[in-house]
C-alpha positions in Angstrom: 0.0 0.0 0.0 1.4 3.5 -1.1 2.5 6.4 1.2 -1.4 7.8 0.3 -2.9 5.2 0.8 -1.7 4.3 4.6 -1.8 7.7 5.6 -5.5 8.0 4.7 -5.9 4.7 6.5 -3.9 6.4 9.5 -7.1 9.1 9.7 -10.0 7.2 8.9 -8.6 4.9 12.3 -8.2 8.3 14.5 -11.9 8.8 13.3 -13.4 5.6 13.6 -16.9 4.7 14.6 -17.7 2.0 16.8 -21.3 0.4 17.4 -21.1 -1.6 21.1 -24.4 -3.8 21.3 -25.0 -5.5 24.4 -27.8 -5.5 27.1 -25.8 -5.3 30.4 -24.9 -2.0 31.2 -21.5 -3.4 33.2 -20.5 -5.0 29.6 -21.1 -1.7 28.1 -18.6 0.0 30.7 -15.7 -2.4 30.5 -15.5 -1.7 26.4 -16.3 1.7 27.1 -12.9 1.6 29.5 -10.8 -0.5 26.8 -12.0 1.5 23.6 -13.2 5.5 24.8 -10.3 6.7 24.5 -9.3 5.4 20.4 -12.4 5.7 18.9 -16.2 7.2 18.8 -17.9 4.7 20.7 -21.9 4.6 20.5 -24.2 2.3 22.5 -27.0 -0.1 21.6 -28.9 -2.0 24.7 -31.2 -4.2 21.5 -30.7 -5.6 18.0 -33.2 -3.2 16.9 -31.9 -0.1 18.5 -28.7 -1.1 16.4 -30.5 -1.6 13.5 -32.0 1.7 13.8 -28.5 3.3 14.3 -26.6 1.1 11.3 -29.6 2.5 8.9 -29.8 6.3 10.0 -26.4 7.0 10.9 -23.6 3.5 10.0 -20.6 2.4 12.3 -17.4 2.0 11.3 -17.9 -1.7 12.7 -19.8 -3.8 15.4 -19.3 -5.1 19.1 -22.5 -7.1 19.4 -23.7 -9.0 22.1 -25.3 -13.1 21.1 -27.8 -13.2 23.9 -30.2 -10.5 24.1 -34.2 -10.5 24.9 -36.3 -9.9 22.0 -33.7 -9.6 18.5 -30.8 -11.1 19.7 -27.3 -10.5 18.4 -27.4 -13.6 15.3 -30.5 -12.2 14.3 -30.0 -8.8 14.6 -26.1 -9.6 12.2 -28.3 -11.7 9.6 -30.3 -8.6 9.2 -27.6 -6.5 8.9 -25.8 -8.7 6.4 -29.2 -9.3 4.2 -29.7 -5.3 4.1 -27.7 -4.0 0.6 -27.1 -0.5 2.5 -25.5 -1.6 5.6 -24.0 -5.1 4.6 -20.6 -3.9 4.8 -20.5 -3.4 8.4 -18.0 -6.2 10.4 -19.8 -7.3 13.2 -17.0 -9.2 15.9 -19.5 -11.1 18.4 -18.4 -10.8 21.8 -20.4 -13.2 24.1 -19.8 -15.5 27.3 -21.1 -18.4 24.9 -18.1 -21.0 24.8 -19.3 -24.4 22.9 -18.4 -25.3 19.3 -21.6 -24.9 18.2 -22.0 -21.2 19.6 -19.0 -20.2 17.7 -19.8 -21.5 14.5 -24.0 -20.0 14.8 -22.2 -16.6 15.0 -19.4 -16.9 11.7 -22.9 -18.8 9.8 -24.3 -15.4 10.8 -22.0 -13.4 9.3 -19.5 -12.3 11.8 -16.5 -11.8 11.3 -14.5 -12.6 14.1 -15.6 -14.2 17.6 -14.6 -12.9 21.6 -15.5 -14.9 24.7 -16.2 -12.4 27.9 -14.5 -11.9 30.0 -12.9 -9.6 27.1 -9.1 -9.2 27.5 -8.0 -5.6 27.0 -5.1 -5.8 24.6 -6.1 -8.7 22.1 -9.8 -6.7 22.1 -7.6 -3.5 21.1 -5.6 -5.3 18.6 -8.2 -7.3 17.1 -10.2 -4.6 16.6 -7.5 -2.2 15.3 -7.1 -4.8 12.9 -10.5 -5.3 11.6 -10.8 -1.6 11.4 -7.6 -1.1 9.3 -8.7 -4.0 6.6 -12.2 -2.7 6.5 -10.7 1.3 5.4 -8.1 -0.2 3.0 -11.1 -2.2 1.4 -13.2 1.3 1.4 -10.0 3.1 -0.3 -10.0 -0.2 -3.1 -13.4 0.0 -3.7 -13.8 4.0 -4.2 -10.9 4.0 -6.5 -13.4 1.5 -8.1 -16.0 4.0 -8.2 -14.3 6.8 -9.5 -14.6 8.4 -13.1 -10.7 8.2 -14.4 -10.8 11.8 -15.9 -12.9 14.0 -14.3 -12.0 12.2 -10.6 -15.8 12.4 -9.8 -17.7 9.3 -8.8 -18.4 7.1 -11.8 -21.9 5.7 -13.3 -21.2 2.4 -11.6 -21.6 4.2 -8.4 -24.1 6.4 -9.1 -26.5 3.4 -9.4 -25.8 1.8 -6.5 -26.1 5.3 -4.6 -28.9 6.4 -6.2 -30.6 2.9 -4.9 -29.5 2.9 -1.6 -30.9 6.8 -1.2 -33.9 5.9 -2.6 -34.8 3.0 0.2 -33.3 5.6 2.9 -35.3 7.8 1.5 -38.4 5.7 1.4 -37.7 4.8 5.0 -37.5 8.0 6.4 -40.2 9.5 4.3 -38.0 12.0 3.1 -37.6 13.8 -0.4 -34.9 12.9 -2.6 -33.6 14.9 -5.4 -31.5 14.7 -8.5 -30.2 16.9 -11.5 -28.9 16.3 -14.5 -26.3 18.4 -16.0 -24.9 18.6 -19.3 -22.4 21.0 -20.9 -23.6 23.6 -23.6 -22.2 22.9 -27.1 -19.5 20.7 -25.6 -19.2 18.9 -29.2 -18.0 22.2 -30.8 -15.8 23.3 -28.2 -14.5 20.0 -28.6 -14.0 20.3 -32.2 -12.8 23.9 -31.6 -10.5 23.3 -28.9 -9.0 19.9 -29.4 -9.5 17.2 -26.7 -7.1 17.6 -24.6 -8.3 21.0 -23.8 -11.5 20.2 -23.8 -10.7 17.0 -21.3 -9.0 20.0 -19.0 -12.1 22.1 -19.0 -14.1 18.7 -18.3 -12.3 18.2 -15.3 -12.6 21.8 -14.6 -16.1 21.4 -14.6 -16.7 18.8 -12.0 -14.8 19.7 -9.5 -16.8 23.0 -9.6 -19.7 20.7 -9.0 -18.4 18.8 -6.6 -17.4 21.9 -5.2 -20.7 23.4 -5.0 -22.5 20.1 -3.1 -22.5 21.2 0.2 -23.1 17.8 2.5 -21.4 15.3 2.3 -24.6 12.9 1.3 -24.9 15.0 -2.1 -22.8 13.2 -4.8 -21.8 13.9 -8.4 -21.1 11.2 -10.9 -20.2 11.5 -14.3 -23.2 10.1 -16.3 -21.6 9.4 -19.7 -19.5 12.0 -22.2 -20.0 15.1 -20.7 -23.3 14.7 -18.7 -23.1 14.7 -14.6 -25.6 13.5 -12.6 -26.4 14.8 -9.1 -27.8 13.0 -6.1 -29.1 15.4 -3.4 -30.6 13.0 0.0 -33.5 15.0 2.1 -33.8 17.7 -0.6 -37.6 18.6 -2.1 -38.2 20.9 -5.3 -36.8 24.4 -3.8 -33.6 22.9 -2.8 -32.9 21.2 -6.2 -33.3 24.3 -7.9 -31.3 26.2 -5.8 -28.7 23.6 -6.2 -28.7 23.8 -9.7 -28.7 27.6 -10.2 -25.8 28.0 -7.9 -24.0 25.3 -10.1 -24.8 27.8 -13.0 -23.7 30.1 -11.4 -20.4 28.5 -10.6 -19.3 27.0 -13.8 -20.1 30.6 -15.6 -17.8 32.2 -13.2 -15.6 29.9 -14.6 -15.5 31.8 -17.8 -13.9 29.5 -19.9 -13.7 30.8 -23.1 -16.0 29.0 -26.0 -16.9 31.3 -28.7 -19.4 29.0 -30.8 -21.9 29.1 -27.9 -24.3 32.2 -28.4 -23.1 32.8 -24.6 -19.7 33.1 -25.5 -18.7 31.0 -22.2 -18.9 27.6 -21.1 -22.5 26.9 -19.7 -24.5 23.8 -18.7 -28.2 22.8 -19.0 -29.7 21.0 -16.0 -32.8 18.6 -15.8 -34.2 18.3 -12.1 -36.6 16.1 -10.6 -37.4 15.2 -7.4 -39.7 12.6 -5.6 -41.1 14.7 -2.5 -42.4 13.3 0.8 -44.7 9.9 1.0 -44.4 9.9 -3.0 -43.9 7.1 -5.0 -40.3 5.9 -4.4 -40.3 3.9 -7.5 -40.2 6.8 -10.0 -37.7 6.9 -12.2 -35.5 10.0 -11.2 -33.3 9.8 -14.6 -36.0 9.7 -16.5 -37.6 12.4 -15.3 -34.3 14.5 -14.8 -33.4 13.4 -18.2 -36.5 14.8 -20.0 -36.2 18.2 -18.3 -32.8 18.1 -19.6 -34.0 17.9 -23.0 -36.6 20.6 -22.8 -34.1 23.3 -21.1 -31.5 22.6 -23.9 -34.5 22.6 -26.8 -35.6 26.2 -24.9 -32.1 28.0 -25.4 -30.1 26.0 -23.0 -28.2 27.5 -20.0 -31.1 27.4 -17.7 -32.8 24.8 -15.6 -35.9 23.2 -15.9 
């Protein structure tokens, strides 16, 4: 691994979030004691008060508990592991079970690793700074993965996964979810005009001022195809796309790049929005819709959205 690479596996570790699930508050205290002071350590007394947590806001990786009342902590993993959005998560079972049998019901669940309370305090440190360290380096692999080559923007492979898992966060939490379109004025003739590795400069140019211009860090840009972007905006209704999409106007036309067979003399983008508001129906087809306002504000004069 590169000089990069482990340092931003050196930060995401300083940062690290860890999910402790266990219904004995003294259990909860000794890990507290052992972990509080290397990572951000939150606290789970049920399986479904983790599952709430993993779904609205996930860990970094798990401490569960095996015996709990009601979900208990193989249940509670299988659910985790059978939800697309959260499957990632390790989950090391830590639990005063001690047969053959016990061990093996929690790695059929999908655990990764196995603990028998009394935990000791170094090997509980170690193991989980190990866990924690393969788990960022196979985040880094798999964003270069999902990264467009040229423009450095998240890439359409991504954008389809993203755009699914927002959708069932978004249909959980009855929330609207937005999305925009953006494609680049005339980019065929400045192409042409230009040559391609200017234009390819200009490209990249304008992605990072979209990037740029998503505030939060759940608003993503992906590069569609060519030189079309698309935007996902989480917990955003109609207002908010639009404002999103005028200020990324607004940003790549203070850009001024030069391109003199556009009638606006600059570089300029068209944007199709759409959005699926509140208690709507989650199944529409955002890209669609997006995609057909992108056609009407480029067959009205382009430059704007719609």
């Amino acid at each position: 691994m590169n000089q990069a690479a482990t340092t931003l596996t050196k930060v995401s570790l300083e940062n690290a979030r860890i999910l402790v699930v266990d219904d004995q508050p003294i259990n909860i205290q000794v890990i507290n004691q052992v972990l509080g002071d290397c990572y951000h350590l939150r606290f789970a007394k049920s399986g479904q008060a983790a599952l709430d947590i993993c779904l609205s806001d996930p860990p970094d990786l798990i401490l569960m508990d095996v015996v709990m009342p009601e979900l208990d902590g193989l249940t509670t993993c299988k659910i985790i592991k059978n939800t697309p959005e959260i499957s990632d998560i390790p989950v090391v079972f830590i639990t005063s079970l001690q047969k053959s049998e016990e061990e093996n019901a929690c790695w059929q669940a999908g655990g990764i690793d196995y603990m028998v309370k009394p935990v000791n305090p170094l090997p509980l440190r170690n193991r989980v700074n190990a866990h924690l360290t393969l788990k960022f380096q196979a985040d880094l692999l798999k964003k270069l993965a999902y990264l467009d080559g040229l423009t450095g923007v998240y890439n359409r492979r991504y954008l389809d996964e993203y755009l699914i898992q927002q959708t069932a966060q978004a249909k959980r939490s009855n929330q609207p979810l937005s999305l925009l379109m953006v494609d680049i004025d005339y980019f065929k003739q400045f192409n042409d005009e230009y040559g391609h590795l200017f234009a390819d400069d200009q490209l990249k140019q304008t992605a990072l001022s979209i990037k740029k211009t998503l505030q939060r860090p759940t608003d993503i840009v992906a590069r569609f195809g060519g030189e079309e972007f698309v935007c996902v905006l989480p917990d955003t209704g109609k207002l908010g796309a639009r404002h999103v999409a005028e200020s990324i106007m607004q940003n790549i036309a203070a850009l001024k790049i030069t391109h003199k067979l556009s009638p606006h003399q600059y570089l300029t983008v068209s944007i199709g929005t759409a959005t699926i508001e509140a208690k709507q129906d989650y199944g529409t087809d955002l890209i669609a819709i997006a995609d057909k306002h992108l056609y009407k504000a480029k067959q009205t004069g382009r430059n704007k959205a719609i």
